[in-house]
C-alpha positions as CSV (number, residue, x, y, z in Angstrom):
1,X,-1.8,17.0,-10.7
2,X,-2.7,14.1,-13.0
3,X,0.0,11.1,-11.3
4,X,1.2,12.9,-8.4
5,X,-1.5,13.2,-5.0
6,X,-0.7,14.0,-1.3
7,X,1.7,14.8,0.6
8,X,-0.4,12.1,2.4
9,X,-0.2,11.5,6.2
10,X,1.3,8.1,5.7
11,X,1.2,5.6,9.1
12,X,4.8,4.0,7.5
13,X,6.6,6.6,6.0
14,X,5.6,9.9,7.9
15,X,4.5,12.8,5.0
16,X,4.5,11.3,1.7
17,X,4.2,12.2,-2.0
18,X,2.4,9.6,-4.2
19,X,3.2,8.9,-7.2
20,X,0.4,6.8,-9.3
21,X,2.2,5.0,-12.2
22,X,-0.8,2.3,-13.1
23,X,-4.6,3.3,-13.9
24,X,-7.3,2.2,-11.6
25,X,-7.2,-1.0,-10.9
26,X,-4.6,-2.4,-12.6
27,X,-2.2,-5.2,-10.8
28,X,-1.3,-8.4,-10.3
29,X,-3.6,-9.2,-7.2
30,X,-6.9,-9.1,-6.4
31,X,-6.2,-9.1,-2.5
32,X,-9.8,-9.5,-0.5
33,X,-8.4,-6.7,1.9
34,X,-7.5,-3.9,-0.7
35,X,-9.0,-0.3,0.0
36,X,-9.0,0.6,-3.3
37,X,-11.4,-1.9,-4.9
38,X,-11.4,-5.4,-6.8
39,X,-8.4,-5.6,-9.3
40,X,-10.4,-4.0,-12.8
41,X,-6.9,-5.8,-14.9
42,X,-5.8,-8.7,-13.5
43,X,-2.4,-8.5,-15.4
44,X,1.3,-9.0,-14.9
45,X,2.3,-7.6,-18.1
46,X,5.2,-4.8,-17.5
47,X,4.4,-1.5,-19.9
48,X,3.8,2.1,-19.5
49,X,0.3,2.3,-18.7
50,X,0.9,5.9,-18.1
51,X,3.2,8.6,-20.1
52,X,6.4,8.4,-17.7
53,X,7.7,11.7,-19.6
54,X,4.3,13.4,-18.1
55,X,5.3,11.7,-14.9
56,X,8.6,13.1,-14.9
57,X,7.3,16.6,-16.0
58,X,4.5,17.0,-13.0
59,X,7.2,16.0,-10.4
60,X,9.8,18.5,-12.0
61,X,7.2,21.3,-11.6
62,X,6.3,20.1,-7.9
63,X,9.5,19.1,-6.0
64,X,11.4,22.3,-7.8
65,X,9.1,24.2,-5.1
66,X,11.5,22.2,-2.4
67,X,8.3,20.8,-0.1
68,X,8.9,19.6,2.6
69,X,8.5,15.5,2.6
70,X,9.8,12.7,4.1
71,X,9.5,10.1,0.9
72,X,8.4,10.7,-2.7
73,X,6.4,6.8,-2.8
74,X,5.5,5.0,-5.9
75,X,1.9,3.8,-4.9
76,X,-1.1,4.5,-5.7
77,X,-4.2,3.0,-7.4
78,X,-2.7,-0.3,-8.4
79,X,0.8,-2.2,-8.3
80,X,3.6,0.2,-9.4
81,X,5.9,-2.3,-10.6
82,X,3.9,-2.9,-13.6
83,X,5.1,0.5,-15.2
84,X,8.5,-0.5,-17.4
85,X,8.9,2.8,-16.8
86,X,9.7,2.9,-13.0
87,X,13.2,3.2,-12.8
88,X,13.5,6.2,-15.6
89,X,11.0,8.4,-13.0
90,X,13.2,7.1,-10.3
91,X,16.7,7.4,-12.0
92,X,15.2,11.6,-12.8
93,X,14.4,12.0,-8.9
94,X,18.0,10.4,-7.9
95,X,19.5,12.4,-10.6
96,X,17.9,15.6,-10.0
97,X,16.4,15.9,-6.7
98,X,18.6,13.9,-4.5
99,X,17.8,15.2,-1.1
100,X,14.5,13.2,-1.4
101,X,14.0,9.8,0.0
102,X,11.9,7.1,-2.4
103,X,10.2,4.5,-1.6
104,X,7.9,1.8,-3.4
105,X,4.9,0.6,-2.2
106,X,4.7,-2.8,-3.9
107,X,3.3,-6.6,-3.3
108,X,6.0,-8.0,-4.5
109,X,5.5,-10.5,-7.0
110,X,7.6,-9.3,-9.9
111,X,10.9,-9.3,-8.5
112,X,11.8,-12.6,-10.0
113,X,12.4,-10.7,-12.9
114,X,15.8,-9.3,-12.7
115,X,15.1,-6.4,-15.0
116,X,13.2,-4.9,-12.6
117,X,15.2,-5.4,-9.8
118,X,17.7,-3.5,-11.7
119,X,15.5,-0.9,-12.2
120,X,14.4,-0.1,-8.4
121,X,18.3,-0.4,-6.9
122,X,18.3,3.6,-6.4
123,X,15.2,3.3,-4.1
124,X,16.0,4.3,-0.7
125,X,13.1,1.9,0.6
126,X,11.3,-0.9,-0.7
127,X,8.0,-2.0,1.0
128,X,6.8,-5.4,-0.5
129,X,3.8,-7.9,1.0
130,X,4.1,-11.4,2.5
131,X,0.6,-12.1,3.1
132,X,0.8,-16.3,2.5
133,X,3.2,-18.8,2.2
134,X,1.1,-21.7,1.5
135,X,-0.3,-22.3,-2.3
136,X,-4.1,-22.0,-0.7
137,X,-4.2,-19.2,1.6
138,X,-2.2,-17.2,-1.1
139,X,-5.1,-17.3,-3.4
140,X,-7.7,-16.9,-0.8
141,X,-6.0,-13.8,0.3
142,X,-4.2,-12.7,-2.2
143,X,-6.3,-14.4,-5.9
144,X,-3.3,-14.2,-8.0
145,X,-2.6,-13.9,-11.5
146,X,-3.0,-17.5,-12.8
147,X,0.7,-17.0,-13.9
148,X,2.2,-16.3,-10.7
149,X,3.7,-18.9,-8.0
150,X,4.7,-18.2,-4.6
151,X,7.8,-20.0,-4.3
152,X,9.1,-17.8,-7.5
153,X,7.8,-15.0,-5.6
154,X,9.7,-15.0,-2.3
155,X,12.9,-16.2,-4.2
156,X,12.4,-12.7,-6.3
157,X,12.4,-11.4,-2.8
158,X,15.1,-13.0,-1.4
159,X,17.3,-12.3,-4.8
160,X,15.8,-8.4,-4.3
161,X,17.7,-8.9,-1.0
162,X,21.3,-9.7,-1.9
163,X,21.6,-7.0,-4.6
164,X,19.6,-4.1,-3.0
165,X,21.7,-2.4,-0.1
166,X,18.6,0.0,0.5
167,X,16.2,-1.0,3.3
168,X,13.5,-3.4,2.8
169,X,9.8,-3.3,5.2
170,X,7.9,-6.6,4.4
171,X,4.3,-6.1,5.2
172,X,2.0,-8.8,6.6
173,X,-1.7,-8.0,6.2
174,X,-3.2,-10.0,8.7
175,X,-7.0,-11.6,8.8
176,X,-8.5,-13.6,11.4
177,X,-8.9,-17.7,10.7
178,X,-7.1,-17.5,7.4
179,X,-3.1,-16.6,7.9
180,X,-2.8,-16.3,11.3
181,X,-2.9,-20.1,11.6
182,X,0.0,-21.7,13.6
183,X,1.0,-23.5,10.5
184,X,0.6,-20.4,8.3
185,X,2.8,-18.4,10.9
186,X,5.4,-20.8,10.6
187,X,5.3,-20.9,7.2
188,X,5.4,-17.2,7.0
189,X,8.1,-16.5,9.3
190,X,10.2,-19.0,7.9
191,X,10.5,-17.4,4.8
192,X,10.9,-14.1,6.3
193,X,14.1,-15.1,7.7
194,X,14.9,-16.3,4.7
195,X,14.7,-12.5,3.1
196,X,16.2,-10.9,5.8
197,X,14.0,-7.4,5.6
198,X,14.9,-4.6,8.0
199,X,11.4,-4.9,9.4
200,X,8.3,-6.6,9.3
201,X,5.2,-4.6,9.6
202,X,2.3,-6.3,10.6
203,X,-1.3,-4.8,9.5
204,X,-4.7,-5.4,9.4
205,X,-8.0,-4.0,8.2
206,X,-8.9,0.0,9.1
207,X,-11.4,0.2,6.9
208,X,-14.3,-1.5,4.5
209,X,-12.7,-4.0,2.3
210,X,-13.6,-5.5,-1.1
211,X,-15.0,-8.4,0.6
212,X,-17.2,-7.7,4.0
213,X,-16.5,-10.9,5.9
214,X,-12.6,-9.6,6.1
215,X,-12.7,-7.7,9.4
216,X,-10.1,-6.1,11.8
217,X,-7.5,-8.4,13.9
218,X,-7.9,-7.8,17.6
219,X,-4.7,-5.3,19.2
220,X,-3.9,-8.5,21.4
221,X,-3.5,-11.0,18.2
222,X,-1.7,-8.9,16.6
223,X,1.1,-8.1,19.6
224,X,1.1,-12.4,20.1
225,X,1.8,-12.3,16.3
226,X,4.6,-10.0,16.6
227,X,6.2,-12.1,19.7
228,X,5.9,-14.7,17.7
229,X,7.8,-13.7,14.6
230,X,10.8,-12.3,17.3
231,X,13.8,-12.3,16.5
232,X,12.8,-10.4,13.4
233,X,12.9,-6.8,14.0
234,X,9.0,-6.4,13.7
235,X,6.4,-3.3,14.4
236,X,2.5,-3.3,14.4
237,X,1.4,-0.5,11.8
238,X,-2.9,-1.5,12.0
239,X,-3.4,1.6,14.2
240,X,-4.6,4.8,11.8
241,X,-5.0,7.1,14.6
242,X,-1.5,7.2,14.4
243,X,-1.5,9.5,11.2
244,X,-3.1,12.5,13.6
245,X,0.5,13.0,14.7
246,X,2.1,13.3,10.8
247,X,2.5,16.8,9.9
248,X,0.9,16.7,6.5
249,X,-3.0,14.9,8.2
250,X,-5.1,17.7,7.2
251,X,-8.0,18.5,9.8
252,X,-9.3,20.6,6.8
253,X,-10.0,17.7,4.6
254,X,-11.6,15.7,7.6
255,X,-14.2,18.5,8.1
256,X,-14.9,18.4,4.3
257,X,-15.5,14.5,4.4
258,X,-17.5,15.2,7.6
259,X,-19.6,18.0,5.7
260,X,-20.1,16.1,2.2
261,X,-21.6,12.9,4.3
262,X,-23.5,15.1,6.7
263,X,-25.7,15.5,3.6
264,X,-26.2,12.0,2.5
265,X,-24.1,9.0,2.9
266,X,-21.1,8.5,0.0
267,X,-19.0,6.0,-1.6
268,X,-15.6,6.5,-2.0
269,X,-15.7,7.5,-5.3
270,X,-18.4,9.8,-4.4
271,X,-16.0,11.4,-2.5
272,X,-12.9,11.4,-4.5
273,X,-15.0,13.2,-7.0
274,X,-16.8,15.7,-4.5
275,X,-13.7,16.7,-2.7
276,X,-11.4,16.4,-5.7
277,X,-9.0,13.6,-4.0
278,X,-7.0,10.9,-4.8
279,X,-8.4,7.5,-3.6
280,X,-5.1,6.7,-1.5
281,X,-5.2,10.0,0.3
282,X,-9.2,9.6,1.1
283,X,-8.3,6.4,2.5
284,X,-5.8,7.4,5.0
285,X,-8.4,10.0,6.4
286,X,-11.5,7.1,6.1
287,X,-9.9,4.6,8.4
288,X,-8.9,7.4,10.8
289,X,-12.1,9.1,11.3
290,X,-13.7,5.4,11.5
291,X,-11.1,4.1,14.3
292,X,-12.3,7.3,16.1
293,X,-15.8,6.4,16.1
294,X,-16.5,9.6,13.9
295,X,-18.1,7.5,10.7
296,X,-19.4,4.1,10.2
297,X,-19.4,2.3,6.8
298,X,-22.8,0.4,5.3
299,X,-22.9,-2.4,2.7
300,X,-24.9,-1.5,-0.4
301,X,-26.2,-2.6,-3.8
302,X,-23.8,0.1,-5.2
303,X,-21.1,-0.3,-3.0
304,X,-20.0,0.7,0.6
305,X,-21.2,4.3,1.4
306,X,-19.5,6.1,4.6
307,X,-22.4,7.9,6.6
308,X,-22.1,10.0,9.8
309,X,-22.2,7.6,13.4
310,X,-25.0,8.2,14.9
């Protein structure tokens, strides 16, 4: 499959489909946290960056097989949004395959644009990022498209909120001395309440990032954090171990990582092209096996290469 990978163990929505409607590494952001790499096309032009009728005609051949799944997610290897194409896959799903759930794994910062918000209304879940409030630790965090202001942003999310009656799971990636100031978690939670999502999801980093001074938030941070932002309805989602449980984690593929790095350490797009996997899916078994202990992750001129812990 060419813009369908998974099922994939997913922490949030138990086993899920992806659906990859951008190239690599095309979006809006350039977020210093972001598994999948620094942002290749910083853009927030909406287009079909890939053929939606080829979309349409892998997930007709795939979901007419009835797998089991608990969400088919638009993800993937950069923002999903950007496809003008989005609501015509998700309009086919709804119209054909009904009995599946959708979700989209965005960040959020198109939904000012009320075409699009049109577009997504059939979604059964929508999954957007508030990482920053404040004009400074957005771009640190977060290195926008010059176009794109954060005030427009969370008033696209809160516009998102009074005509979509589908659930809405705002994610907070959190990262030590940079939002989880008091003034930036007042800032934060203030306009959470002001979009009014069925949860907040608090994360924070599992695995190497694009920039290596971004390390994990400490379990007892992260629970003060999530006291903090009461009375929103509010979960912390940073543990990967948590994916063992979900049908669809593969002990299979974790021995084939093991194996291929036994040999000699590998990048992640070693891997993806070794084991024949979609970034997204690799990365769900990376942070698990490193919470574990199993692997450890080095800094190189080339990139970060995942070797065996010794």
């Amino acid at each position: 499959m060419k813009y369908l990978f998974g099922p994939v163990p997913s922490r949030r929505l138990g086993i899920s489909l992806g659906v990859d409607l951008v190239p690599h590494k095309v979006c809006s952001l350039d977020c210093i946290y972001c598994e999948v790499g620094r942002t290749t096309n910083l853009t927030v032009e909406r287009k079909e960056y890939v053929p939606v009728d080829e979309v349409i005609g892998e997930l007709g051949n795939y979901l007419s097989q009835k797998p089991k799944l608990d969400f088919i997610t638009f993800s993937g290897q950069g923002e999903p949004t950007l496809n003008i194409g989005l609501g015509k896959v998700l309009n086919y799903i709804k119209d054909n395959f009904p009995s599946y759930k959708v979700a989209i794994l965005t960040n959020g910062t198109l939904f000012s644009d009320a075409s699009l918000r049109a577009e997504v209304l059939r979604a059964d879940v929508i999954l957007p990022d508030l990482d920053a409030v404040s004009d400074t630790v957005f771009k640190k965090i977060n290195r926008p498209h010059k176009s794109l202001n954060n005030s427009k942003i969370i008033e696209g999310l809160q516009s998102l909120r009074t005509e979509f009656s589908g659930k809405i799971f705002v994610e907070v990636f959190l990262i030590e001395a940079v939002n989880d100031t008091q003034s930036e978690l007042k800032k934060i939670k203030r306009a959470l309440l002001s979009i009014a999502p069925d949860l907040v999801q608090l994360n924070s980093l599992d695995r190497p990032s694009t920039e290596d001074w971004v390390k994990k938030m400490p379990e007892q941070r992260l629970m003060e954090i999530a006291d903090f932002f009461k009375p929103l309805e509010t979960e912390i989602v940073a543990n990967p171990q948590t994916r063992t449980h979900i049908q669809s984690f593969s002990g299979d593929i974790e021995t084939r990582i093991l194996e291929t790095i036994k040999r000699r350490p590998c990048t992640d797009t070693d891997l993806c092209s070794i084991l024949g996997l979609h970034i997204n899916e690799l990365n769900k078994y990376l942070g698990t096996m490193i919470t574990a202990g199993t692997i450890e992750s080095i800094h190189m001129e080339r990139g970060v290469f995942f070797k065996l812990k010794q």
